[in-house]
C-alpha positions in Angstrom: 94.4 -70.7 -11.2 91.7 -70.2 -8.4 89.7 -67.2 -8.6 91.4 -65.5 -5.4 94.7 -65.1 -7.7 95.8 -62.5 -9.1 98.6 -62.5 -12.0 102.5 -63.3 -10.9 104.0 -60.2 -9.9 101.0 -58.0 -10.2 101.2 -56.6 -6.2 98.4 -55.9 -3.7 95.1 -56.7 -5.6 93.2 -53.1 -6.2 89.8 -55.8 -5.9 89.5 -58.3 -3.3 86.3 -60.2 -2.7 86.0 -62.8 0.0 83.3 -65.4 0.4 80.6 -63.0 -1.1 77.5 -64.2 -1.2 73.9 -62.5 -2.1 70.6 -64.5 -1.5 67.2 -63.7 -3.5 64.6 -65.8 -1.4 65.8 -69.3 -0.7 68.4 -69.4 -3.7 72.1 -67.7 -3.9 72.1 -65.8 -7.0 75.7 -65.3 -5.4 77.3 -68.2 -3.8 80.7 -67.6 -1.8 82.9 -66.3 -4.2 86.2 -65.5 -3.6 88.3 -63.4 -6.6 91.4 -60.9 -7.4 91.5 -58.2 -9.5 95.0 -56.3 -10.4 95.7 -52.6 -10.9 95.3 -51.8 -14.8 93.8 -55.5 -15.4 90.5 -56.2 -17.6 88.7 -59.0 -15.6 85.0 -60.5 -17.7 82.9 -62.4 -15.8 81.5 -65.1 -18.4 78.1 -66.9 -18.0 74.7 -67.5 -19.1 71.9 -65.1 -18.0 71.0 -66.1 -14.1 74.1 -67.3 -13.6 74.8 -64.1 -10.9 77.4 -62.3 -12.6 74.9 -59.1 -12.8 75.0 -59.4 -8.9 78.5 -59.6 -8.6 79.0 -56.7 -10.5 75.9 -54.8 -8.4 77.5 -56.0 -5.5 81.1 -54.6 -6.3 78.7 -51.1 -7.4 77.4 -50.5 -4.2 74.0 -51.2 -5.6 73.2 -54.6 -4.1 74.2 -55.2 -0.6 76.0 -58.8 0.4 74.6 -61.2 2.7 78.1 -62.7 3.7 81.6 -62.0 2.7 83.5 -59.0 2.2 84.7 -56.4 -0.5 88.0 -54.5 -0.6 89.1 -51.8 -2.6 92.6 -50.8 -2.6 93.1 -53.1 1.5 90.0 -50.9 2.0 86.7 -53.0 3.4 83.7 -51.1 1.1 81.6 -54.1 1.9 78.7 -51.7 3.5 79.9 -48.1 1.8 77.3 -46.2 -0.7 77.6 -45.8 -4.2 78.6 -43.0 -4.3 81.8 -43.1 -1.6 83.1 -45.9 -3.5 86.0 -44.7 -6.2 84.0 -47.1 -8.4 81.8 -46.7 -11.5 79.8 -48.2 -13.2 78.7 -48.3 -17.0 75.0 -50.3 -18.0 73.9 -52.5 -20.6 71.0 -49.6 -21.6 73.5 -46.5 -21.6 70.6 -44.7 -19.4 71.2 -41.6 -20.9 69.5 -38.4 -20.3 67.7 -37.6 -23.2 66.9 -34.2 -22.0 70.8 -33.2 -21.6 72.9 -32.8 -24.7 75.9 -34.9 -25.0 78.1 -32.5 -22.8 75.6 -32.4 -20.5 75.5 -36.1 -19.6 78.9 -36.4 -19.5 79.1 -33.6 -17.0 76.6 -35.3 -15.3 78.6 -36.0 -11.5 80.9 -33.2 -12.1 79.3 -30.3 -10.3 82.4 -30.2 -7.8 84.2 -28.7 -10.5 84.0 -24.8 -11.4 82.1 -23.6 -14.7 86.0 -23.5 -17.0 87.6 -26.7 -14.9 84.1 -29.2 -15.9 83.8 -27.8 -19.4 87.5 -28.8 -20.0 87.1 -32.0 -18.6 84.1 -32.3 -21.1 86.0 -31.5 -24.2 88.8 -34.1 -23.1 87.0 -37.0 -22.7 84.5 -36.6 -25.9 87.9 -36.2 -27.9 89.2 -39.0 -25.4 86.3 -41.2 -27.3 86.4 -39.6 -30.9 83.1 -37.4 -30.3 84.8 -34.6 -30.5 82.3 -31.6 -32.2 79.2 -33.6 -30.7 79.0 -31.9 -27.3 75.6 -29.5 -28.6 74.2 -33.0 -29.9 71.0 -34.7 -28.2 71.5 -38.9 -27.7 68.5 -39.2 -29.6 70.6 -37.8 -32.9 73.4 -40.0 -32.4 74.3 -44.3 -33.9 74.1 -47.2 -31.1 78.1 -46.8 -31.1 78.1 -43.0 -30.7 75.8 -43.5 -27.7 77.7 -46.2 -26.4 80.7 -43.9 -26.5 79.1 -40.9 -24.7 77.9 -43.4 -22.0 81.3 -44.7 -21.7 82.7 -40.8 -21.0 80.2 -40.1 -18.1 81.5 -43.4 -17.1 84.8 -42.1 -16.8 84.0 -38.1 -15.8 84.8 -39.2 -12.4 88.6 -41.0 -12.8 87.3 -44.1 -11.4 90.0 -46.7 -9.8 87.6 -48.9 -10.6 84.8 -49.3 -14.2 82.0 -52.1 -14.3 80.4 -52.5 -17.7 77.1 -54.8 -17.5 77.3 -56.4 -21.5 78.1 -52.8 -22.8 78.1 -53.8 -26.5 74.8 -56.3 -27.1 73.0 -53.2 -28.6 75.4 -53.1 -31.4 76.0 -54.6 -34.3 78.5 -57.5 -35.1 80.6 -54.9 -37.4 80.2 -52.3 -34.7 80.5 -54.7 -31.4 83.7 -55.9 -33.0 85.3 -52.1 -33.4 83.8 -50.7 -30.6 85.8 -53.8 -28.7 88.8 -52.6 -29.9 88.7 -49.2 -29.1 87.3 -49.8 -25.6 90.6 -52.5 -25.0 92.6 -49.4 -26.5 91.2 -47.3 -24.4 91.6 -48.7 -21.3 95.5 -49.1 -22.2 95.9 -45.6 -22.5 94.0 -44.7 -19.3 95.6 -47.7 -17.0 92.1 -47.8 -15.1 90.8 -51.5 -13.9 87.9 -53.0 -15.5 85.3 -55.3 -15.0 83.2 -56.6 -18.0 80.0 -58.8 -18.1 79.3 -60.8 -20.4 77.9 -64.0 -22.1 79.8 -64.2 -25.4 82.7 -65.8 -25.3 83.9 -64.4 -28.4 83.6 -60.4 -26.6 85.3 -61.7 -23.2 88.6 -63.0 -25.5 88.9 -59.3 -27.6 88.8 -58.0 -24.1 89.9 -59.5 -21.3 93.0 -60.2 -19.5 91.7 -62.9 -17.6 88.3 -64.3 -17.5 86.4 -65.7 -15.1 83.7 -68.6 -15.5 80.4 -68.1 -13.6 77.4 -71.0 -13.1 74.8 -70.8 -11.0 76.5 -68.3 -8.5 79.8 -69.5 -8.1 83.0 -68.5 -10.4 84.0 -72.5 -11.6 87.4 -71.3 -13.5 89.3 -68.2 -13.7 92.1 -68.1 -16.3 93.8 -66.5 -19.2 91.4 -67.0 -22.3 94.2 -68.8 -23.8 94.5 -71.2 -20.6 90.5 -71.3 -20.7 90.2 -72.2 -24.4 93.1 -75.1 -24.3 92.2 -76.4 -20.3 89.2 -76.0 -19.6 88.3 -77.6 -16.0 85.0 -79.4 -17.2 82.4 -79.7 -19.8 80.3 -76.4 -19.1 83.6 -74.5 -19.6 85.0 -76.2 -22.8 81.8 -75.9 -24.3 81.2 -72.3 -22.9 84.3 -71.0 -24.7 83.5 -72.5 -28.2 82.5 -75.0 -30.7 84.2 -78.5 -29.2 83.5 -82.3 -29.5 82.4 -84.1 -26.5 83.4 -87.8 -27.2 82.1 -89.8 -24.6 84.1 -92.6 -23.3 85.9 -95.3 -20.2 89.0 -93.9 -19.2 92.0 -96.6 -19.9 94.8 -97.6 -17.0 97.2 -95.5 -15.3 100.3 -95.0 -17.6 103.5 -92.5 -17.4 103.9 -90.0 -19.8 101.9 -86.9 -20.5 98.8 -88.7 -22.1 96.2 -91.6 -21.7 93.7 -93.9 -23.4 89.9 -93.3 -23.5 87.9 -96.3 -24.9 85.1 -95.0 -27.3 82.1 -96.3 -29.1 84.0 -95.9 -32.3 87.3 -96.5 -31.3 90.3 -95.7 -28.6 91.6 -92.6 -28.6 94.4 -90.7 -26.6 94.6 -87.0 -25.1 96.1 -85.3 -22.3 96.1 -87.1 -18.9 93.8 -85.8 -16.7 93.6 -84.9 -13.1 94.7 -87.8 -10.9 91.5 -88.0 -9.0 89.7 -89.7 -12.3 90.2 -93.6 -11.8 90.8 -96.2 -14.5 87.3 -96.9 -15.7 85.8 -93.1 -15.0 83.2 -92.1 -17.5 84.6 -89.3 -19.1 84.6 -87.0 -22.2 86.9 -86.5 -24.6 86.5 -82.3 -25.1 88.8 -81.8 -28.9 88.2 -78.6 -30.5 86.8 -78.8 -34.5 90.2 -76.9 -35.7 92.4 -79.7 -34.2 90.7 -82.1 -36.2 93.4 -83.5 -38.7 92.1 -84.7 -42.3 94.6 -87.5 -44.0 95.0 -90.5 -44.9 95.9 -92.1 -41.5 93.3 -93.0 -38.3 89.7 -93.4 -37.7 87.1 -94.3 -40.4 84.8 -91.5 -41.3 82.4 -90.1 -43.4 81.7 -86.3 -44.6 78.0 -85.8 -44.4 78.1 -81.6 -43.9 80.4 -79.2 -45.6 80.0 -75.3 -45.0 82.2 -73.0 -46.8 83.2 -69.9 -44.1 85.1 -67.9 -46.3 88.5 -68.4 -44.6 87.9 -72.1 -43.4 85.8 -74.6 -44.1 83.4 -76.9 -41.3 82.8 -80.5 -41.7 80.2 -82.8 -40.6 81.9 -86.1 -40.1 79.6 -89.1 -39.1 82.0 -91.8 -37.6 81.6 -95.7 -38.0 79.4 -95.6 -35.1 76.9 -93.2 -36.2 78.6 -90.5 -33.5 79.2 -87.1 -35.7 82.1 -84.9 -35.0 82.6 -81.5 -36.2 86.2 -80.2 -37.6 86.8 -77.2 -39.2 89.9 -76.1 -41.5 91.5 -73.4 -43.6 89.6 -73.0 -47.4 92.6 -73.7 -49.2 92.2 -77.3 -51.0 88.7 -76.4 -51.1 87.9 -79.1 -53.1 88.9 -81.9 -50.8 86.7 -83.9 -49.0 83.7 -82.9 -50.2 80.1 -84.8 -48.9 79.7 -88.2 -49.0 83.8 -88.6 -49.2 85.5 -91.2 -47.2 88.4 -89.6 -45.3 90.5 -91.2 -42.2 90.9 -88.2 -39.0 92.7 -87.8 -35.7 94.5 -85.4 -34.0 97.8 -84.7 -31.6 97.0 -86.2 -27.8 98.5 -83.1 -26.4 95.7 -80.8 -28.0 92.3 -82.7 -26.3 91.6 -82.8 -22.7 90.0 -85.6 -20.6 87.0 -84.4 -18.7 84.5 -85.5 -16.1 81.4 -86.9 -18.3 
């Protein structure tokens, strides 16, 4: 899926970006990209720092001004509009609260349109709107990382925006809090229907939250998918290894053959996965990307040895060093617990249809 798509059956995109580009000296911290968002969608944009997805999403705020391309909102060109005449909002990574205001006070923040009784109900629903209900007298500096999170996220949302941008909301948080704080913000935005655009560089975040996710390096968007689609195709190395632990097995790709899979000649052996693309030749260097859970432990395959074993609680990760001296890494559910322990010779492999055959 290219990034310009949008999901089957999803209508006029409400986001359309064409060949946006942003330039910071000689270098494109933006490079031409080209991407779809749908009404009521949660789109993350997924990369390493410096990889321009903080641009993108200043770009789409009004706050950075493109050098090339175009942005439309609703079939409406915003490319050169304000801030604040865009129907857009945006939520960042420090909350920038004002300390000075109480928690009512910063969510009103924007809402001065509104008479004295219209904002103050609008207040009280969005603090119950985010469980802060009874904190509207309360000072930010009185409140947890998640309850300031949460207050940041109202004032976000004061306004109705078509349209909310959150710059890595959660990395202030806690693991315990990131994770519930991700589930209310994904239950959330299916109650209010309102588009969002999330960035971020864990993986782990962008698949509790998004819809689709799109792949940046080094200003360009290289995949846009379904996490699902993402996790099980990825279109090269950087993404397969971006969305989670894998093994890259280095190998020769083997000659053309029908059928859904093909032969990679390794150092330690030849191996089959899904066929790749038909512009790698017979002969390509190429990787072998296999995820550690699809790693199968029996009594059939290649020759290895268990030189690592880490007990997760629910699964259990191996350290397997193969005949070659090449380690692999496969990880299982705890049960057996006793099997395979270090130093045990085992024999692995895996179903073709699960590993994909990648560029090297």
């Amino acid at each position: 899926m290219s990034g310009s798509q949008v999901p089957a059956g999803s209508g006029v995109p409400l986001l359309r970006l064409e060949g946006v580009t942003k330039r910071f000296g000689a270098g494109a911290a933006v490079d031409g990209v080209d991407l779809a968002l749908a009404e009521n969608e949660v789109f993350c944009l997924l990369g390493p720092s410096g990889c321009g997805k903080s641009t993108l999403l200043r770009m789409i705020a009004g706050f950075e001004r493109p050098d090339a391309g175009t942005i439309r909102l609703g079939g409406a060109d915003i490319t050169a509009d304000p801030p604040h005449r865009r129907p857009v909002n945006m939520m960042f990574q420090s909350y920038a609260l004002f300390p000075h205001m109480s928690v009512a006070g910063n969510v009103a923040y924007g809402l001065s349109s509104l008479g004295r009784a219209a904002r103050a109900a609008r207040v009280e629903t969005l603090l119950r709107l985010v469980r802060l209900e009874g904190y509207g007298a309360r000072r930010p500096d009185t409140l947890s990382g998640g309850q300031r999170q949460r207050v940041a996220l109202a004032r976000a949302l004061a306004r109705e925006p078509r349209l909310l941008l959150l710059d890595e909301p959660l990395t202030a948080l806690d693991r315990a809090l990131r994770e519930e704080t991700q589930s209310e913000l994904r239950a959330l935005q299916r109650r209010l229907g309102t588009s969002f655009v999330v960035v971020t560089h864990d993986p782990e975040e962008a698949m509790r939250l998004a819809d689709r996710v799109g792949v940046m390096a080094g200003g360009r968007i290289v995949q846009v998918g379904a996490t699902a689609e993402l996790y099980e195709n990825p279109a090269s190395r950087y993404v397969a290894g971006l969305l989670g632990d894998v093994n890259l097995i280095p190998g020769t790709l083997g000659p053309a053959e029908p059928g859904p899979s093909r032969a990679v000649e390794t150092a330690f052996g030849a191996l089959r996965a899904r066929a790749p693309a038909p512009a790698l030749e017979p002969g390509a260097a190429v990787v072998v990307a296999l995820r550690p859970e699809r790693v199968e432990l029996g009594a059939h395959g290649l020759a290895a040895t268990v030189t690592e074993r880490i007990f997760l609680g629910d699964r259990i990760a191996r350290t397997l060093r193969m005949g070659d001296g090449t380690t692999l890494r496969a990880s299982g559910p705890a049960t057996g617990a006793a099997e395979h322990p270090v130093g045990a010779e085992i024999r692995l492999g895996f179903a073709a249809e699960v590993a994909a055959i990648l560029p090297a």
